[in-house]
N, C-alpha and C positions, 0 to 999 in steps of 0.2 A: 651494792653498797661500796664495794672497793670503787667503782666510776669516782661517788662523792666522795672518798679521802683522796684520789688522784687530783680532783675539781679543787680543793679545800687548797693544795699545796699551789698552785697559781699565784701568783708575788703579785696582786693588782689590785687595786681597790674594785673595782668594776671586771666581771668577766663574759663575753657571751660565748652562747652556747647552741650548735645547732643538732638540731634531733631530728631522725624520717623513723616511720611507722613501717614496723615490717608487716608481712604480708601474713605472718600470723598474729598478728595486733600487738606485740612485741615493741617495746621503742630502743631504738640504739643512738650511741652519741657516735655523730660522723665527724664534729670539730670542735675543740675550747679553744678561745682566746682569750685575749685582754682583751675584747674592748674596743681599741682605737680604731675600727671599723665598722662597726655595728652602728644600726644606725636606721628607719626608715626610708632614707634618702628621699623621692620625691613622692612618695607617699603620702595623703593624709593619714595621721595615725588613728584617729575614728574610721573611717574606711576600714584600715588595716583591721585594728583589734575585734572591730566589729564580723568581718568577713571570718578571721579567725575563730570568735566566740562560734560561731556558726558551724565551721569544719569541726570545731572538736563537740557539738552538741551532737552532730548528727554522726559521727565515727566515734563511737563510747568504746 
C-alpha cells in the first residue's frame, strides 16, 4: 500500500508504471514515471494487449 501513496504523489496527469513478476509470484514496481515515454511505439496495440491478456491468463 505505501507503493500507492508514493504512486498518488506524482505531479502528472498520466503516469506509467512498469512491474516484473517475481519468482515467487510476488510483483514488484521496477519504475514510475510520467508518461512522456510510454507508449506502444511500433507495435500493434491489439497484438500487444491481446498477447498480454494471454501471459497473465496462463501465469495466475
Amino acid at each position: 500500500m505505501d507503493d500507492v501513496v508514493h504512486l498518488a504523489r506524482v505531479h502528472s496527469p498520466f503516469v506509467s508504471l512498469e512491474l516484473a513478476r517475481l519468482e515467487d509470484g510476488n510483483w514488484e514496481i521496477v519504475e514510475v514515471g510520467d508518461g512522456q515515454v510510454s507508449g506502444l511505439r511500433d507495435m500493434d496495440p491489439i497484438a500487444f494487449f491481446r498477447a498480454l491478456g494471454i501471459a497473465l491468463d496462463s501465469n495466475p
